[in-house]
PyMOL Python script that loads the backbone (N, CA, C, O; Angstrom):
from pymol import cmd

cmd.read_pdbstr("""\
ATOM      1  N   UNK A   1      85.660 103.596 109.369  1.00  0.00           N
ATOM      2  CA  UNK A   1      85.427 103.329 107.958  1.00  0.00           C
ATOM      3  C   UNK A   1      85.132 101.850 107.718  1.00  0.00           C
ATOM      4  O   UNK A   1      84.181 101.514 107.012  1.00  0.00           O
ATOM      5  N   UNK A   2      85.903 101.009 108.274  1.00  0.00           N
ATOM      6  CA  UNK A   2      85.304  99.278 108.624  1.00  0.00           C
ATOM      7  C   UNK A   2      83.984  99.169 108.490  1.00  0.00           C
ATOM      8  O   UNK A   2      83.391  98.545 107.610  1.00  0.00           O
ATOM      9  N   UNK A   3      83.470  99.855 109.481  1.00  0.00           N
ATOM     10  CA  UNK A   3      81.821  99.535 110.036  1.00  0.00           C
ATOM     11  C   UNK A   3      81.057  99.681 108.416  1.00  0.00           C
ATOM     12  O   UNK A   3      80.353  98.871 107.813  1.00  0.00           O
ATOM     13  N   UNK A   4      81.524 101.051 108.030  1.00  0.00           N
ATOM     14  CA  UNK A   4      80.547 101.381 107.173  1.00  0.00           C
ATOM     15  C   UNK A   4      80.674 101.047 105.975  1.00  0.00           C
ATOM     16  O   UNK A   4      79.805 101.395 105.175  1.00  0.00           O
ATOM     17  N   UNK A   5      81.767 100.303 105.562  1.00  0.00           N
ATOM     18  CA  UNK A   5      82.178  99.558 104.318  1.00  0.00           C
ATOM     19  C   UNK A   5      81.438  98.402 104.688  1.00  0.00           C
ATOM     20  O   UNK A   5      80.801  97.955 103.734  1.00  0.00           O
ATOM     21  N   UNK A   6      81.278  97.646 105.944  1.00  0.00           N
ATOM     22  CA  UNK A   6      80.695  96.317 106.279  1.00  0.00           C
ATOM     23  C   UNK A   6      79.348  96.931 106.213  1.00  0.00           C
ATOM     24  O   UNK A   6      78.802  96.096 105.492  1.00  0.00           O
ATOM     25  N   UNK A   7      78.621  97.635 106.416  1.00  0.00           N
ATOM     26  CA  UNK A   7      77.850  98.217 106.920  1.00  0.00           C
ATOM     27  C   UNK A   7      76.463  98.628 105.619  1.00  0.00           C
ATOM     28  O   UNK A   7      75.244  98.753 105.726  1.00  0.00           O
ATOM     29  N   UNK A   8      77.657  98.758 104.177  1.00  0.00           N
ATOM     30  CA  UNK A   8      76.878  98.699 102.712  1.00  0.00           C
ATOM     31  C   UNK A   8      77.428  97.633 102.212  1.00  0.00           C
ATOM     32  O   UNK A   8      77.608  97.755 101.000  1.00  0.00           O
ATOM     33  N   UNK A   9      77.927  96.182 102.838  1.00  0.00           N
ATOM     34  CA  UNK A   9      78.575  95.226 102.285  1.00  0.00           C
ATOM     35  C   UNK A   9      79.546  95.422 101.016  1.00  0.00           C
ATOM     36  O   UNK A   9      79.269  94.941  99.918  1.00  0.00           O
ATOM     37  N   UNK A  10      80.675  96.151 101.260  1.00  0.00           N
ATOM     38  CA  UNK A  10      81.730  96.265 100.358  1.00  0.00           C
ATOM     39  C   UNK A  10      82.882  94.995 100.528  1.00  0.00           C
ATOM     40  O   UNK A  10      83.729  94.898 101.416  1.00  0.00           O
ATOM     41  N   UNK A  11      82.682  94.242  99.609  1.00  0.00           N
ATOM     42  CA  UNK A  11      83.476  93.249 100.352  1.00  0.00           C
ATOM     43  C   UNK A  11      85.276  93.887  99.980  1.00  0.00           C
ATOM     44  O   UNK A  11      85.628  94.763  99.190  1.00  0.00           O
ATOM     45  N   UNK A  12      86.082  93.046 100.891  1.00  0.00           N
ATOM     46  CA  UNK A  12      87.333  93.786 100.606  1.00  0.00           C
ATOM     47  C   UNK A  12      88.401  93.846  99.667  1.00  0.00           C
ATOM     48  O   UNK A  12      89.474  94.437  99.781  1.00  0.00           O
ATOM     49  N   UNK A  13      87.821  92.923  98.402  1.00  0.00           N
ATOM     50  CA  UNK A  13      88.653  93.133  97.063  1.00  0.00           C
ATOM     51  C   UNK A  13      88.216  94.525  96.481  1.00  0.00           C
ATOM     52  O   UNK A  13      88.886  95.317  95.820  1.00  0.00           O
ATOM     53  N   UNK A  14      87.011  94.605  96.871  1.00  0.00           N
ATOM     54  CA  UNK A  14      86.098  95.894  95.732  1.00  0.00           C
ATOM     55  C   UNK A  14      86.481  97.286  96.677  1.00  0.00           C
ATOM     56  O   UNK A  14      85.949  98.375  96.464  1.00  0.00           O
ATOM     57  N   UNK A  15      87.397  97.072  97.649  1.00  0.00           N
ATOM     58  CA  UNK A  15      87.398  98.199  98.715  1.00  0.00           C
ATOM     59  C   UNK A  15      88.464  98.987  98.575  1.00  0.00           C
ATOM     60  O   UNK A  15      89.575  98.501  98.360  1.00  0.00           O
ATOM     61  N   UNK A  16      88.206 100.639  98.705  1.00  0.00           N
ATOM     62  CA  UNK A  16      89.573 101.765  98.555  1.00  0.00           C
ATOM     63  C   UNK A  16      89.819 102.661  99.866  1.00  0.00           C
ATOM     64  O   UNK A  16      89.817 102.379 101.064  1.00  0.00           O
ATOM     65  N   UNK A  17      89.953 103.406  99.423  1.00  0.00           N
ATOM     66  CA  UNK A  17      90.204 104.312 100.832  1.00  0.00           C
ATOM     67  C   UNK A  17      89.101 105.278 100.949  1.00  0.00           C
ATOM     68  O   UNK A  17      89.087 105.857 102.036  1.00  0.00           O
ATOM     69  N   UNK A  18      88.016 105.663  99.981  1.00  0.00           N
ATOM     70  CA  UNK A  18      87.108 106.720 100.422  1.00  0.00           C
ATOM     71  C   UNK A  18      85.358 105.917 100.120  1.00  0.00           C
ATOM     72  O   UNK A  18      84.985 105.622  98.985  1.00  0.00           O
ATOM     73  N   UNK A  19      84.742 105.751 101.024  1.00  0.00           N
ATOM     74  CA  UNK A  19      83.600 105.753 100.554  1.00  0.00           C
ATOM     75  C   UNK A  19      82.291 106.758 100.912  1.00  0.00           C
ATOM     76  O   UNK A  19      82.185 107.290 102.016  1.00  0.00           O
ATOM     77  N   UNK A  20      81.592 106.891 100.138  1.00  0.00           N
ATOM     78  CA  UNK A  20      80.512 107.898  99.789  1.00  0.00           C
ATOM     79  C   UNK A  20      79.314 107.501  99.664  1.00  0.00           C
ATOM     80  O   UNK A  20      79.115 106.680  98.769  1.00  0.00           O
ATOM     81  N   UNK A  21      78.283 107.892 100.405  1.00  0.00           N
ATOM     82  CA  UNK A  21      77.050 107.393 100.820  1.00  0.00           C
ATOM     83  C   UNK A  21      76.445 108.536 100.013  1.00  0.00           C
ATOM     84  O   UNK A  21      76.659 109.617 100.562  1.00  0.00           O
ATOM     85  N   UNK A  22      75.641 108.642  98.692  1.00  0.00           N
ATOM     86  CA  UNK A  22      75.096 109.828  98.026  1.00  0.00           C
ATOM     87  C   UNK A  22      73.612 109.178  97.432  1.00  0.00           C
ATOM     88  O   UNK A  22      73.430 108.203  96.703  1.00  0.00           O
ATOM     89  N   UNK A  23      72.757 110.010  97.975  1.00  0.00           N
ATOM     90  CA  UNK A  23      71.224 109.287  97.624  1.00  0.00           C
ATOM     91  C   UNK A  23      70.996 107.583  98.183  1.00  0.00           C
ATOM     92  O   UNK A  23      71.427 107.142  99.249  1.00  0.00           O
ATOM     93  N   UNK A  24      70.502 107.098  97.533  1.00  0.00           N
ATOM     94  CA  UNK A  24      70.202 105.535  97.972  1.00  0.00           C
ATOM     95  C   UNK A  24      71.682 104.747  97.267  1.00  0.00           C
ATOM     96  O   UNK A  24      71.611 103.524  97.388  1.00  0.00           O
ATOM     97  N   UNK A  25      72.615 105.096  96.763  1.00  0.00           N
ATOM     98  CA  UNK A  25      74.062 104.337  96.351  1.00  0.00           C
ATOM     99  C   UNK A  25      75.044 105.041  96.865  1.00  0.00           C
ATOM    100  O   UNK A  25      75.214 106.256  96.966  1.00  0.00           O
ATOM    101  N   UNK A  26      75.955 103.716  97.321  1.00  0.00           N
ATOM    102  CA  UNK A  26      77.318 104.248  97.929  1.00  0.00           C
ATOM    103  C   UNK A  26      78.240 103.884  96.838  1.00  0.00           C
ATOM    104  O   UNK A  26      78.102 102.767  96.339  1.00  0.00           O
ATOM    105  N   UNK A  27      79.206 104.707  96.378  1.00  0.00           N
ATOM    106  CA  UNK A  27      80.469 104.949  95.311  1.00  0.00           C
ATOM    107  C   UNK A  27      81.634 104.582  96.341  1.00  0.00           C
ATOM    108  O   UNK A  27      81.583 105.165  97.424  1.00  0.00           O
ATOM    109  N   UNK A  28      82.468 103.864  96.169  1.00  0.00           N
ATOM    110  CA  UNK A  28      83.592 103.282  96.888  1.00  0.00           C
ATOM    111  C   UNK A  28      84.798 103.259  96.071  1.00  0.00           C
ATOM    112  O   UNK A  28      85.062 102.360  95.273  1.00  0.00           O
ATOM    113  N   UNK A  29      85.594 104.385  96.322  1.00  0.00           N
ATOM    114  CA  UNK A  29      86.830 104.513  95.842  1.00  0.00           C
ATOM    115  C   UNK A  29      86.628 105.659  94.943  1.00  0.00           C
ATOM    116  O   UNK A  29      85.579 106.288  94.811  1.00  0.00           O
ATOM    117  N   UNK A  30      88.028 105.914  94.186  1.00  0.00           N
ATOM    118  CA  UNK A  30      88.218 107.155  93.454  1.00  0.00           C
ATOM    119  C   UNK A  30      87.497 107.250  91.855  1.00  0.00           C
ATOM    120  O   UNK A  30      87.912 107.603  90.751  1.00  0.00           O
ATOM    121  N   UNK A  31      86.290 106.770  92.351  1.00  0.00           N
ATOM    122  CA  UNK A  31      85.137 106.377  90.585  1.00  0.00           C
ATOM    123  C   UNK A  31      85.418 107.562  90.184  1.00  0.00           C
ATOM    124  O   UNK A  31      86.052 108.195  91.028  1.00  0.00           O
ATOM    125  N   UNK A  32      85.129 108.294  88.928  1.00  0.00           N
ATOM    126  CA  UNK A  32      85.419 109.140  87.953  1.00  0.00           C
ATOM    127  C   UNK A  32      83.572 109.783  88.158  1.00  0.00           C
ATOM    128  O   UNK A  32      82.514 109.197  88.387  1.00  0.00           O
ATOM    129  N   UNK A  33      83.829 110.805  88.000  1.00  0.00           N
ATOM    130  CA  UNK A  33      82.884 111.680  88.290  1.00  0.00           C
ATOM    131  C   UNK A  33      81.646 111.393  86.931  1.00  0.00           C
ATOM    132  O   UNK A  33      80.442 111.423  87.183  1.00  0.00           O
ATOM    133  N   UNK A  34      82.008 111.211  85.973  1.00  0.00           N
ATOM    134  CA  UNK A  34      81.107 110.811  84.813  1.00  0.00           C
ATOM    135  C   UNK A  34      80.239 109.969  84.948  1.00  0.00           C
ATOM    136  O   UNK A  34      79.053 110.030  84.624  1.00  0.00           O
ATOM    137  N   UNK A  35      81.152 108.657  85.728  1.00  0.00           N
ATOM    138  CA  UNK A  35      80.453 107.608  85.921  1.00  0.00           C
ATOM    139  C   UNK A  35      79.413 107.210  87.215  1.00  0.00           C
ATOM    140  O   UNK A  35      78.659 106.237  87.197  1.00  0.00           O
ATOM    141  N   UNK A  36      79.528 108.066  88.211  1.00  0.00           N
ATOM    142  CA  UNK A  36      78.487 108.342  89.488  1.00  0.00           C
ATOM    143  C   UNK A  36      77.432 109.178  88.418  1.00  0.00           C
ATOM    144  O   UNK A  36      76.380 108.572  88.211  1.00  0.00           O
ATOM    145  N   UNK A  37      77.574 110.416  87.755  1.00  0.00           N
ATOM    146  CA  UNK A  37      76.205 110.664  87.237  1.00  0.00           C
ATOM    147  C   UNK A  37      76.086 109.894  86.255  1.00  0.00           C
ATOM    148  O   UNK A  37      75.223 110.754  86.429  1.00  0.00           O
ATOM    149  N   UNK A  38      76.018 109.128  85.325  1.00  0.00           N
ATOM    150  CA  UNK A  38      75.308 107.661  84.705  1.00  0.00           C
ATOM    151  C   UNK A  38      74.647 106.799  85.791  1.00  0.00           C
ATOM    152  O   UNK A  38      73.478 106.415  85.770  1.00  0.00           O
ATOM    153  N   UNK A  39      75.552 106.551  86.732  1.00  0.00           N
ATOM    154  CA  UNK A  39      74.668 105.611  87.758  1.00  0.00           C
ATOM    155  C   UNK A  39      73.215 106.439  88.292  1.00  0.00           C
ATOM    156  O   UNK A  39      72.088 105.953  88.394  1.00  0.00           O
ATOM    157  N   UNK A  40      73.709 108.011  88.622  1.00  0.00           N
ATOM    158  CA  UNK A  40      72.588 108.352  89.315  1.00  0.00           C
ATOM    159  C   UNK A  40      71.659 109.094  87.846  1.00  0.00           C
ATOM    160  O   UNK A  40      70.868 110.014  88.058  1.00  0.00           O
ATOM    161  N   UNK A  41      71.827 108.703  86.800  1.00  0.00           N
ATOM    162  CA  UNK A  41      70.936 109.400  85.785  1.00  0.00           C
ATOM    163  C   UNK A  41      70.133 107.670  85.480  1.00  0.00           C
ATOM    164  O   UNK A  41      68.913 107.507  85.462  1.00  0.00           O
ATOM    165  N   UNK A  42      70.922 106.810  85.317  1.00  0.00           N
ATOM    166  CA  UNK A  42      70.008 105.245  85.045  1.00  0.00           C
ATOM    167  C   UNK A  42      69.376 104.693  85.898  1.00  0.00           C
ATOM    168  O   UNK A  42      68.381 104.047  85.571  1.00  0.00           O
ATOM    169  N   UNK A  43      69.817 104.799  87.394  1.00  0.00           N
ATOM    170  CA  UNK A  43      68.920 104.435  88.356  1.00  0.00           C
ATOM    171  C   UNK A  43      69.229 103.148  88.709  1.00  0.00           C
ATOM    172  O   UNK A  43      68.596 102.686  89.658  1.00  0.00           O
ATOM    173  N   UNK A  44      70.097 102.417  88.144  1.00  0.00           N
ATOM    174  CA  UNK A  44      70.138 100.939  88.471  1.00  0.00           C
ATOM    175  C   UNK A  44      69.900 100.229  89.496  1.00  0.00           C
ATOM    176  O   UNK A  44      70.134 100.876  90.518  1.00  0.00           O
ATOM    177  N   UNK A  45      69.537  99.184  89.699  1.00  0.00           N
ATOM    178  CA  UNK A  45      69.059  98.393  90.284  1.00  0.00           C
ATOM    179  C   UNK A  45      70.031  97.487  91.583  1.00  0.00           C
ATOM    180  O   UNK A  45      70.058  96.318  91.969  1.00  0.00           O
ATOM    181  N   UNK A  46      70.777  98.799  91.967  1.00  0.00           N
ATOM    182  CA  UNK A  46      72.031  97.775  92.637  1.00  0.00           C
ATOM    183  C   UNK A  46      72.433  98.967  93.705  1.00  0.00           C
ATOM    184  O   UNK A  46      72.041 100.131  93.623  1.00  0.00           O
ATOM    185  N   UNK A  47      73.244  98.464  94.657  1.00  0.00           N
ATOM    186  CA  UNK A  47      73.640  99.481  95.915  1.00  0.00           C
ATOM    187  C   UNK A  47      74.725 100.966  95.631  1.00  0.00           C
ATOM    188  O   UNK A  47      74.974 102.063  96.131  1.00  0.00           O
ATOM    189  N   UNK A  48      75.046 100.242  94.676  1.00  0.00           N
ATOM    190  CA  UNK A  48      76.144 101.365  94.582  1.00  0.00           C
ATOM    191  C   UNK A  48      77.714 100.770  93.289  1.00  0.00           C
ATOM    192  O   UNK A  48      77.664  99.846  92.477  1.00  0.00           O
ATOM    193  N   UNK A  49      78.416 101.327  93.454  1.00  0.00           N
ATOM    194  CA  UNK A  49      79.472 100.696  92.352  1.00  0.00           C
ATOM    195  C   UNK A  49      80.843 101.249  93.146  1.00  0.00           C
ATOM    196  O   UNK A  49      80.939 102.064  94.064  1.00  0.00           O
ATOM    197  N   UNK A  50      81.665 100.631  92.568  1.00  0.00           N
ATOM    198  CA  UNK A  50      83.084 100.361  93.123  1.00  0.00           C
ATOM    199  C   UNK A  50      84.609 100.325  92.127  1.00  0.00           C
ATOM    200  O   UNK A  50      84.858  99.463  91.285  1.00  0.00           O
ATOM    201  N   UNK A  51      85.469 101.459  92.479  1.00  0.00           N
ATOM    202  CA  UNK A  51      86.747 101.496  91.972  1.00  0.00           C
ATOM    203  C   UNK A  51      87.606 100.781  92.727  1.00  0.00           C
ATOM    204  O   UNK A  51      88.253 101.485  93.502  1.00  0.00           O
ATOM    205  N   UNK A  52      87.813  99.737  92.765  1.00  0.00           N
ATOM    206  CA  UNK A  52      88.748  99.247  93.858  1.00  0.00           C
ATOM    207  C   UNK A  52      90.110  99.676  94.115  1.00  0.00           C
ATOM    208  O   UNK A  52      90.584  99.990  93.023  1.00  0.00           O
ATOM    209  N   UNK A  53      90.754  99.798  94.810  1.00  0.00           N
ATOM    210  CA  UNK A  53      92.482 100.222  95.237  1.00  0.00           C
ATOM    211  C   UNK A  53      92.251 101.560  94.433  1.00  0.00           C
ATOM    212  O   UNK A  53      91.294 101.913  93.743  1.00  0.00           O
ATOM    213  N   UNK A  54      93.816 102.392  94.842  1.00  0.00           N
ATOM    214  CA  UNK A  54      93.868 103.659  94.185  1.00  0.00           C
ATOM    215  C   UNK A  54      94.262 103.273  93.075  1.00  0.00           C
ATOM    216  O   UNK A  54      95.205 102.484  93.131  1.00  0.00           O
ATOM    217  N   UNK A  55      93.794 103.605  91.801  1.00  0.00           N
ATOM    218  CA  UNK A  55      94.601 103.321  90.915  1.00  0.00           C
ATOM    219  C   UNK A  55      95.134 105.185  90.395  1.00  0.00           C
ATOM    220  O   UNK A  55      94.535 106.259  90.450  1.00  0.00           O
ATOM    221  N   UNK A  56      96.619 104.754  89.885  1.00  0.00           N
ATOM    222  CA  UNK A  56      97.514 106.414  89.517  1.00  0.00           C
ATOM    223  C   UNK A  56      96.392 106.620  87.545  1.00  0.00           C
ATOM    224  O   UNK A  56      96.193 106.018  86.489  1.00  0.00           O
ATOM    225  N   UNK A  57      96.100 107.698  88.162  1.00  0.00           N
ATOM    226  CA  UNK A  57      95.398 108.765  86.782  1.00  0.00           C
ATOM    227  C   UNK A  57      93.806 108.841  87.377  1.00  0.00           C
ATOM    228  O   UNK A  57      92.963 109.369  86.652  1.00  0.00           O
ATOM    229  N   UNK A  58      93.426 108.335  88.637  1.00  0.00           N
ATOM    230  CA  UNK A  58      92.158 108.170  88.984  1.00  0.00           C
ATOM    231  C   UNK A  58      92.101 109.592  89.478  1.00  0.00           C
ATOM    232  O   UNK A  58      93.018 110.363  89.761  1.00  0.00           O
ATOM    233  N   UNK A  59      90.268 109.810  89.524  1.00  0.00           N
ATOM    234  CA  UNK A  59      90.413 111.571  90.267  1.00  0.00           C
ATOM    235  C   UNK A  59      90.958 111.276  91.337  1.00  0.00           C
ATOM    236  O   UNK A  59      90.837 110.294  92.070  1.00  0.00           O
ATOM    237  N   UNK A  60      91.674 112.334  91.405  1.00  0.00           N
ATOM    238  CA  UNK A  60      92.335 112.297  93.649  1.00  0.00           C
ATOM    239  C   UNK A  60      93.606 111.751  93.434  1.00  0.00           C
ATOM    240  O   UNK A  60      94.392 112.206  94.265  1.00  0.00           O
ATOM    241  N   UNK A  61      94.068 111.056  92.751  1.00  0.00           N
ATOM    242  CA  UNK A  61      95.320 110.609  92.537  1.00  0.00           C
ATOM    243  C   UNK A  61      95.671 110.625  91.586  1.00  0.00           C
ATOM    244  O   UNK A  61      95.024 110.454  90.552  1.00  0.00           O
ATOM    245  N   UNK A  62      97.700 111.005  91.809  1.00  0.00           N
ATOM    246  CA  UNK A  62      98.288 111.362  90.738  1.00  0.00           C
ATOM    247  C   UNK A  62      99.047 110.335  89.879  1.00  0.00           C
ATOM    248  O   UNK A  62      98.709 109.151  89.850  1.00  0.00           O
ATOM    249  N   UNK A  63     100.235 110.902  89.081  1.00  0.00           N
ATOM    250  CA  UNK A  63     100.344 109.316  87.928  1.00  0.00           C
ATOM    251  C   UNK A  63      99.105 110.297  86.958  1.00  0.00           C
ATOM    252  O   UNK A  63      98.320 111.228  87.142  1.00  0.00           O
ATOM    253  N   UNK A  64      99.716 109.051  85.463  1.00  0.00           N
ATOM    254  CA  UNK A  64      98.789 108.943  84.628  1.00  0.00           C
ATOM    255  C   UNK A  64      98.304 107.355  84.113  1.00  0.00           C
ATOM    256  O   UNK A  64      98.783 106.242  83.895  1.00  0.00           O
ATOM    257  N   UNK A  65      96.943 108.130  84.086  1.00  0.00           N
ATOM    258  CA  UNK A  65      96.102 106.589  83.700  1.00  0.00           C
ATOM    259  C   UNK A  65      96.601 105.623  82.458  1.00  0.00           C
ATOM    260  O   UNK A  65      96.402 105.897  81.274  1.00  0.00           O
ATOM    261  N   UNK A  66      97.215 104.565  82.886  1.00  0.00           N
ATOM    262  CA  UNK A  66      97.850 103.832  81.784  1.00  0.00           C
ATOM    263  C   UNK A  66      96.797 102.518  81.344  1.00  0.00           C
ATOM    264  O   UNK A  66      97.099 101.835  80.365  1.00  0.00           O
ATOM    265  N   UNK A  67      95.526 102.215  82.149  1.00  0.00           N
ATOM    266  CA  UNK A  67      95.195 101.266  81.994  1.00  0.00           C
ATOM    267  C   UNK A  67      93.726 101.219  82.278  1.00  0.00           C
ATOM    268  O   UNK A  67      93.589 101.628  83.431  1.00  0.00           O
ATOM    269  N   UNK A  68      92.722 100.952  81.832  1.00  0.00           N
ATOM    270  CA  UNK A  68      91.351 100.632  82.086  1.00  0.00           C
ATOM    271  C   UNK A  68      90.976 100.516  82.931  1.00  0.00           C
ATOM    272  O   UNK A  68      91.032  99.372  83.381  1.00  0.00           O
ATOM    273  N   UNK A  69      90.409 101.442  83.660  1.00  0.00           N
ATOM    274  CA  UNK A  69      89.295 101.391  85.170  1.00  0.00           C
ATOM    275  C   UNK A  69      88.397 100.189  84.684  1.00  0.00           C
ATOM    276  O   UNK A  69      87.910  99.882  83.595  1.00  0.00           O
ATOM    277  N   UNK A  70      88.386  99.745  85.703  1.00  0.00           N
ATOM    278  CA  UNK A  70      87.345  98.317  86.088  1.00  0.00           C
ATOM    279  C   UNK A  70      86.139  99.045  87.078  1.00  0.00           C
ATOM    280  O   UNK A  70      86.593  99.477  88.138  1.00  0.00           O
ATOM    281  N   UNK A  71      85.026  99.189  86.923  1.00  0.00           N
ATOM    282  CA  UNK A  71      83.997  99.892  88.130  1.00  0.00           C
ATOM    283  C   UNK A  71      82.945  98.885  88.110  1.00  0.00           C
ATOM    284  O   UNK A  71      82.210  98.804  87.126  1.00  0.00           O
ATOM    285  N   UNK A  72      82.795  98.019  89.227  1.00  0.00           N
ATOM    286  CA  UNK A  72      82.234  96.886  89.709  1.00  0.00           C
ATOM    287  C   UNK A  72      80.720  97.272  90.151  1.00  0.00           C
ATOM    288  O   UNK A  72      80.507  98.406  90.581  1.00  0.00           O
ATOM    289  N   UNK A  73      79.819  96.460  90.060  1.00  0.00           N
ATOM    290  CA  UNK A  73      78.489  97.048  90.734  1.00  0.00           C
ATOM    291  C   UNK A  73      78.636  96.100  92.309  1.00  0.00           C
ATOM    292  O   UNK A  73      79.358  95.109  92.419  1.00  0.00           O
ATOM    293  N   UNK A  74      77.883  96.607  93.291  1.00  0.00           N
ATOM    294  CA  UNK A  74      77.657  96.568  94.851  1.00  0.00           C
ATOM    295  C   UNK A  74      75.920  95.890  94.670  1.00  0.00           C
ATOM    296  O   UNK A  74      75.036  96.121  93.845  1.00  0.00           O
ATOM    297  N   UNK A  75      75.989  95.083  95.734  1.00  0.00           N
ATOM    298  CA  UNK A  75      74.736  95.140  95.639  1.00  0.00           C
ATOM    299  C   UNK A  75      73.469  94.472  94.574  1.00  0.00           C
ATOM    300  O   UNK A  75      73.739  94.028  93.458  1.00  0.00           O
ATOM    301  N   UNK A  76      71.938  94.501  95.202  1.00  0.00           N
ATOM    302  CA  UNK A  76      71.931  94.141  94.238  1.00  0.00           C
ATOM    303  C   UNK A  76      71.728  92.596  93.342  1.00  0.00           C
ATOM    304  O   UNK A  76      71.262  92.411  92.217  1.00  0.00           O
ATOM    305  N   UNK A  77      72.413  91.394  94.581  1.00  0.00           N
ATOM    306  CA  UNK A  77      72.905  90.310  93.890  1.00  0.00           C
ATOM    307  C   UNK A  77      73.653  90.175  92.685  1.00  0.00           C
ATOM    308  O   UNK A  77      73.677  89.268  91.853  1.00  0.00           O
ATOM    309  N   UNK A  78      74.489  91.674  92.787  1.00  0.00           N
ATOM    310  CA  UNK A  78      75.434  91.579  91.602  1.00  0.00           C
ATOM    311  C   UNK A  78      77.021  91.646  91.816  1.00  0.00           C
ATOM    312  O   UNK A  78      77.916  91.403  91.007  1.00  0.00           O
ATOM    313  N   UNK A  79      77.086  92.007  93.012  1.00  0.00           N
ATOM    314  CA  UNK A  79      78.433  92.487  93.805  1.00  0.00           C
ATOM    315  C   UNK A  79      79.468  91.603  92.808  1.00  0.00           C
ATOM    316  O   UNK A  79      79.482  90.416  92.485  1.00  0.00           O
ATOM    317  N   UNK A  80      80.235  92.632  92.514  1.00  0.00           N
ATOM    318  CA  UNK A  80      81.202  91.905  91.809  1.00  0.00           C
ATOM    319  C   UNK A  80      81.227  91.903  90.154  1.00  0.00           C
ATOM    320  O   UNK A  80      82.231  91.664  89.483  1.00  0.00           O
ATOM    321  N   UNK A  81      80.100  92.173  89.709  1.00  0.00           N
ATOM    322  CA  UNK A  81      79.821  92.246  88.003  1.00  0.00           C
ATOM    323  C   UNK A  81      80.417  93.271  87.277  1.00  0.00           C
ATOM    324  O   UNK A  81      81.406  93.446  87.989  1.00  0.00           O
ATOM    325  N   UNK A  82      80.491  93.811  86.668  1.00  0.00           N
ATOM    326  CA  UNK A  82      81.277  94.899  85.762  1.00  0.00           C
ATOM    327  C   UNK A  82      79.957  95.909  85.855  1.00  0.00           C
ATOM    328  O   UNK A  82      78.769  95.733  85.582  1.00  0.00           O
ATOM    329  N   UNK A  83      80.763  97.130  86.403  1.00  0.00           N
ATOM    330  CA  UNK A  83      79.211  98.090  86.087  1.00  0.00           C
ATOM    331  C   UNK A  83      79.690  98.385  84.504  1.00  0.00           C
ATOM    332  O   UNK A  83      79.100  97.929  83.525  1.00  0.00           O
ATOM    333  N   UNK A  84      81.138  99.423  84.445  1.00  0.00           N
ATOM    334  CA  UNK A  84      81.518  99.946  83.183  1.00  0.00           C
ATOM    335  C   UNK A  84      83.155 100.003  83.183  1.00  0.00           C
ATOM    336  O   UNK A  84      83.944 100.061  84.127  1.00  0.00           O
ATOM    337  N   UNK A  85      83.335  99.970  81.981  1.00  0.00           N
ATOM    338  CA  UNK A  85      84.916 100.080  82.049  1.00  0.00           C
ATOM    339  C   UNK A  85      85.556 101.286  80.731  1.00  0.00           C
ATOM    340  O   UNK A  85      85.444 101.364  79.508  1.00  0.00           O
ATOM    341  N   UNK A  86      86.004 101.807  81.431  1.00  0.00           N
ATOM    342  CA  UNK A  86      86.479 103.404  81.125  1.00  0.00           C
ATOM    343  C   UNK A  86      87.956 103.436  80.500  1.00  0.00           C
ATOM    344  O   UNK A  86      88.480 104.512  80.208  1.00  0.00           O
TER     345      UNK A  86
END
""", "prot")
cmd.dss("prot")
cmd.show_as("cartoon", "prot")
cmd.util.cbc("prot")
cmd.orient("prot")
């Protein structure tokens, strides 16, 4: 999983435990299913986007969501920017 996180340059603040290579963007971490189809309905201009760490209320993990997903864009020359916040 190293290789291929290095591999779509995820650097390791923006990094979780699952990443997903789907069409030309990789989704890194437990992103919310809404927000992969916006990315893949707008098309943006960037590698992919990023939930960093597990956060509890995210899909796949339990807990409830007490606090604002942060989903970062990859890529791009944006790595690091705010894609959307949920």
């Amino acid at each position: 999983m190293t290789d291929l996180k290095r591999q779509h340059g995820i650097p390791s603040d923006l990094q979780s435990c699952h990443t997903l290579v789907l069409d030309e963007y990789v989704v890194e971490g437990h992103v919310p299913a809404e927000v992969i189809a916006t990315m893949l309905e707008e098309e943006p201009a960037i590698d992919g986007i990023a939930l960093p760490g597990m956060p509890a209320g995210s899909p796949g993990m339990g807990g409830t969501k007490s606090d604002t997903f942060t989903v970062y864009k990859l890529g791009g020359g944006k790595t690091g920017d705010v894609y959307t916040e949920i």
